[in-house]
C-alpha positions in Angstrom: -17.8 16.7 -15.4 -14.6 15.2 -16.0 -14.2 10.9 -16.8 -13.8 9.9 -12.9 -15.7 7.0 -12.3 -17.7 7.4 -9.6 -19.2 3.7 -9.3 -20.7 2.3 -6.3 -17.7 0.4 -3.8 -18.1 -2.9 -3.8 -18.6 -4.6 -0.4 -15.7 -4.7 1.3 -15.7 -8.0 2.5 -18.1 -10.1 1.5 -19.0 -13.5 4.0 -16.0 -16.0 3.6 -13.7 -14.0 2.0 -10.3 -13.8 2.6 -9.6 -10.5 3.8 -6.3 -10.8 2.6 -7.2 -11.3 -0.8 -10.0 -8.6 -0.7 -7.4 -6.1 0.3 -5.2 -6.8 -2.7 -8.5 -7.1 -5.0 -9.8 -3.5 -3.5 -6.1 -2.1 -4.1 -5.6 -3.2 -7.8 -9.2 -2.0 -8.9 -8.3 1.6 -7.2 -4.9 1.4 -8.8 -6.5 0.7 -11.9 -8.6 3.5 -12.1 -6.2 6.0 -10.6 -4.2 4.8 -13.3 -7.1 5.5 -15.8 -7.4 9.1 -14.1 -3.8 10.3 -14.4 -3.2 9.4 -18.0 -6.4 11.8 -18.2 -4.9 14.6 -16.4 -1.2 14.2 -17.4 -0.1 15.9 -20.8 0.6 14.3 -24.3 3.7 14.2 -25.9 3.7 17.1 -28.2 5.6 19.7 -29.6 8.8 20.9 -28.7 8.2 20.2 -24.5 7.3 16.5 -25.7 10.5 15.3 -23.9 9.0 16.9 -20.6 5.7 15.4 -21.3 7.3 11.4 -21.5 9.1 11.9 -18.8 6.1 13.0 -16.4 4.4 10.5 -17.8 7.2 7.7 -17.4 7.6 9.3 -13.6 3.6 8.5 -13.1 2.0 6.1 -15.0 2.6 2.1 -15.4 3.5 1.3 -11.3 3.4 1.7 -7.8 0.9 0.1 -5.2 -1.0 3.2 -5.2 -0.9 3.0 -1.4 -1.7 6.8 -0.9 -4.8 6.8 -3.4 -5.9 3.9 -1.5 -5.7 5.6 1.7 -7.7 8.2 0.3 -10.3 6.0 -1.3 -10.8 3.9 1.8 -10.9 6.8 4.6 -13.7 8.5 1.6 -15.8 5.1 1.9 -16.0 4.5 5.5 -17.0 7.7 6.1 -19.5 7.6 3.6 -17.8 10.3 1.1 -18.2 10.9 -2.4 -15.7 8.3 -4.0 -15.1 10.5 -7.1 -14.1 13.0 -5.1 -11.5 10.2 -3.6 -10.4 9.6 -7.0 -9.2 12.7 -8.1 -7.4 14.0 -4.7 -6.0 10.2 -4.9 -5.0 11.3 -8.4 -3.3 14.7 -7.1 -1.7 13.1 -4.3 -0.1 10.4 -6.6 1.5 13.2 -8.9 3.1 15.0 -6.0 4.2 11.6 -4.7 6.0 10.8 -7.8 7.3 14.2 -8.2 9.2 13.5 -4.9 10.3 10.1 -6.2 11.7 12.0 -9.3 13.9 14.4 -7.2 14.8 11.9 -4.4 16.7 10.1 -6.9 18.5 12.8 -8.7 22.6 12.1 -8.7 22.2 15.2 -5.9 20.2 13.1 -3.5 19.5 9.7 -3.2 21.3 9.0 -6.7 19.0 6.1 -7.6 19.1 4.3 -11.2 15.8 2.2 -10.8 12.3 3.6 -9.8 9.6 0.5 -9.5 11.8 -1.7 -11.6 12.4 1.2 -14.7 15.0 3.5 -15.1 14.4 6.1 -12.9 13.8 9.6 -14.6 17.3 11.2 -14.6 18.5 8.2 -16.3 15.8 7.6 -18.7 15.8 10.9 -19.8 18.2 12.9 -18.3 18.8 15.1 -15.0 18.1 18.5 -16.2 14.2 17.0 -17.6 13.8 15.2 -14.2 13.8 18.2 -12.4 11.4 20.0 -15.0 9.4 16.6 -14.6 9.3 17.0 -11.2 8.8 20.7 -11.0 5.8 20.2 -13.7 4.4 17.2 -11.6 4.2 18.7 -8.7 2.0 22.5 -10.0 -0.3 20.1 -12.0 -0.9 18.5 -8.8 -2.7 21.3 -7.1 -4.3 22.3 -10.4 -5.8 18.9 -10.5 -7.5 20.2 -6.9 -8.4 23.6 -8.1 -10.0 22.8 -11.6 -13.8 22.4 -11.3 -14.5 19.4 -13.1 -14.8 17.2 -9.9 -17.2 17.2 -7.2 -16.0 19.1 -4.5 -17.3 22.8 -3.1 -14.6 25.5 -3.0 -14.0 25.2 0.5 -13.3 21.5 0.6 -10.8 22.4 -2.7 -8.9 25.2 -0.8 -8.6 23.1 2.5 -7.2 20.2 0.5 -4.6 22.3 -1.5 -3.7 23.9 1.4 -3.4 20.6 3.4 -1.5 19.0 0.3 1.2 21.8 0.7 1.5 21.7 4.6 2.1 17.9 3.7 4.5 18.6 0.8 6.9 21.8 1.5 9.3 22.8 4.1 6.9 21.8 7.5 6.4 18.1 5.9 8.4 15.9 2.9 10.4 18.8 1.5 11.4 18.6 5.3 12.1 15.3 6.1 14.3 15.3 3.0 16.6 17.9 4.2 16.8 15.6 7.2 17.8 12.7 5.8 20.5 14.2 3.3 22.0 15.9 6.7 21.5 12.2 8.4 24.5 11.3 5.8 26.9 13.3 7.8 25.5 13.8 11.0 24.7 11.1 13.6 21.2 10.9 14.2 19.2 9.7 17.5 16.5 7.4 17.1 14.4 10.8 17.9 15.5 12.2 15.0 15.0 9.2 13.2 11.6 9.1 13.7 11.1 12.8 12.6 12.7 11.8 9.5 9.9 9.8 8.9 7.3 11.3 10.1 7.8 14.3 7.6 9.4 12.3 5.1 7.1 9.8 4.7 4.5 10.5 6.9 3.2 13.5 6.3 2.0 12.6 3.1 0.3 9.6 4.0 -1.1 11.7 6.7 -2.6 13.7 4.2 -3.9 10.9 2.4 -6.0 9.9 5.8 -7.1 13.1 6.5 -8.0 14.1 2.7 -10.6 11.6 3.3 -12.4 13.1 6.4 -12.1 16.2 4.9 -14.1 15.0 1.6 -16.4 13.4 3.6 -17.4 16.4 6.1 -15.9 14.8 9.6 -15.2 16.4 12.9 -12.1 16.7 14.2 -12.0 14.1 16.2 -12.5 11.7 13.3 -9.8 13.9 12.0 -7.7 13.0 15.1 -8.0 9.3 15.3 -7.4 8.9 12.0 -4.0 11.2 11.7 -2.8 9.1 14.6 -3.6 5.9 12.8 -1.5 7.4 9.9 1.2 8.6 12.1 1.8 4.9 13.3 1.2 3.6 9.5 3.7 5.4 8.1 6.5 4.9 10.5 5.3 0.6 10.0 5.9 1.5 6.4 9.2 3.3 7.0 10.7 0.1 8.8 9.4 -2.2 6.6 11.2 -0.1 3.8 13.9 -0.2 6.1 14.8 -3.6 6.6 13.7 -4.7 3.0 16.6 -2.5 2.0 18.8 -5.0 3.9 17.5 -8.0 3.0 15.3 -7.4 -0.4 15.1 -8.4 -3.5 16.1 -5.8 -6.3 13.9 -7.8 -8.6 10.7 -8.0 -6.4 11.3 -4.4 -5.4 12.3 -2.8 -8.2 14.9 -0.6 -6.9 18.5 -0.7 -5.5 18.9 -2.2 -2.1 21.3 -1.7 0.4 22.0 1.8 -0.2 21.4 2.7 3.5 23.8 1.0 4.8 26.8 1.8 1.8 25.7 5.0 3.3 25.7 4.4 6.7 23.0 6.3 7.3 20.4 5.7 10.4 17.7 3.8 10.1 15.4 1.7 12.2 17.7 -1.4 12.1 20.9 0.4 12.3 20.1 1.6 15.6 17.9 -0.8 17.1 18.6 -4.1 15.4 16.8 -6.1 13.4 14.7 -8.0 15.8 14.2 -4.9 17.7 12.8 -3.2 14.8 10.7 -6.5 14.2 9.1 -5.8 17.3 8.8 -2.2 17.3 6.6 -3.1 13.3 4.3 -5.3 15.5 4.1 -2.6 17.9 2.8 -0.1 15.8 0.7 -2.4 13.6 -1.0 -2.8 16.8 -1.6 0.8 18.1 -2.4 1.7 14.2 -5.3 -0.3 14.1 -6.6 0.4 17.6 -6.3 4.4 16.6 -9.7 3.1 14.2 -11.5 1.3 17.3 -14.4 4.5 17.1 -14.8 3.8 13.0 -16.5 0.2 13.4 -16.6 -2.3 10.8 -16.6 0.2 7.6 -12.3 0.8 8.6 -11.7 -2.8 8.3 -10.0 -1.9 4.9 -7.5 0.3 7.0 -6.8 -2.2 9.3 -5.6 -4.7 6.9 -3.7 -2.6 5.1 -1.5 -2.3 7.9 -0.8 -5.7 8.3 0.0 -5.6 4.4 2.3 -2.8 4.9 4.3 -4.6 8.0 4.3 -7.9 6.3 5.2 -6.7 2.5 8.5 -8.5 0.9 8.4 -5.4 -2.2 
């Protein structure tokens, strides 16, 4: 068996505690050992590719709220699924993730020079070892899922990898990133908007909420609920984004702001306003958490990690 740590969860919220705080203890113990498990699985610097080895690793390791892994881990708990199994598709789903941060700042895209308050990798390194970086990040992702050193039976492996790459390619991300480099030229309806989104960033969070059911052995309509909870979660995450890019802070968020609208590109507050998009956040913070009402108590960490998506300031 491979390192993952497959300790018992702690109880998710004890009597008296802030839930609040619980979240944010819950998220920085699974980002800690997500951490632990991707400096496992990601290569050493050596030999003559050791320049494509740091810059994976500076692409992956040392940031990020881990939201996805979290997703994973929590949607594994309250369903009563193995939690080391959690760990390493959190693990895989982290890699692609940054692989997709990687490219969506190349000079070609988004043409970003910080990524979670570092260099991002085409500067740090250079554009040519970004895309390698990504390229590399993104196959080690789905041999993380394949390899045998995790508990998982072969069917649960080929259902995830082929769920990962529904999520990541040209029905999902890869998708919604084609989208939003034509939404630079084109004017976009608030329609389109919110397929943007939805593939962009949604479809790998979706994954995330799924990945969990599908470790744990639920029915499809546990399967259901919980893609329609992720549905509303990621567009709540997508406005968020949206508006912090108009009124954040590059040092709490770690990465240039106001880009969108240098861009003039549509986005939640461009076409419905800021209060507007205000309310449509609530909105779906609402429906998000009433899409768990058949999970009980045991989704209470979903629930209020909506709420610390829609309220977030980084």
């Amino acid at each position: 068996m491979s390192g993952i740590d497959a300790r018992p969860p702690a109880e998710a919220n004890p009597a008296g505690a802030d839930p609040a705080a619980a979240l944010r203890e819950a998220m920085a113990d699974l980002a800690r050992r997500i951490e632990a498990e991707l400096d496992r699985l990601l290569p050493r610097e050596d030999g003559l590719e050791e320049r494509l080895h740091a810059a994976m690793r500076h692409a992956t390791l040392g940031g990020g709220k881990r939201m996805r892994a979290f997703l994973v881990d929590a949607t594994t708990m309250a369903l009563g699924g193995d939690r080391a199994a959690a760990l390493r598709v959190g693990a895989a789903l982290e890699m692609m993730h940054a692989y997709s941060l990687v490219h969506d700042d190349l000079p070609a895209m988004d043409d970003a020079a910080l990524r979670r308050g570092r260099p991002s990798c085409h500067t740090a390194f250079d554009e040519a070892t970004a895309i390698l970086a990504g390229d590399a990040l993104q196959t080690l992702a789905f041999s993380a899922l394949a390899a045998r050193d995790w508990p998982a039976s072969d069917a649960v492996r080929l259902d995830l990898i082929a769920g990962l790459a529904q999520a990541a390619g040209a029905y999902g991300m890869c998708a919604g990133q084609q989208i939003d480099m034509v939404a630079e030229e084109a004017e976009l309806d608030l329609e389109d908007v919110m397929r943007l989104q939805q593939l962009k960033t949604g479809a790998l969070i979706g994954f995330a909420c799924e990945a969990g059911a599908v470790i744990a052995g639920a029915g499809d309509e546990v399967r259901t609920d919980l893609l329609a909870y992720a549905a509303d979660l990621g567009l709540a995450f997508q406005i968020r984004d949206d508006l912090l890019d108009l009124t954040g802070d590059v040092a709490l968020l770690g990465k240039n702001v106001g880009r969108d609208a240098e861009r003039a590109k549509a986005t939640f507050p461009a076409l419905l306003g800021v209060e507007a998009a205000e309310r449509e956040l609530a909105r779906l913070q609402e429906r998000a958490c009433a899409q768990l009402e058949g999970l009980g108590p045991v989704a209470d960490p979903l629930r209020q990690l909506v709420a610390f998506v829609a309220l977030r300031r980084h």
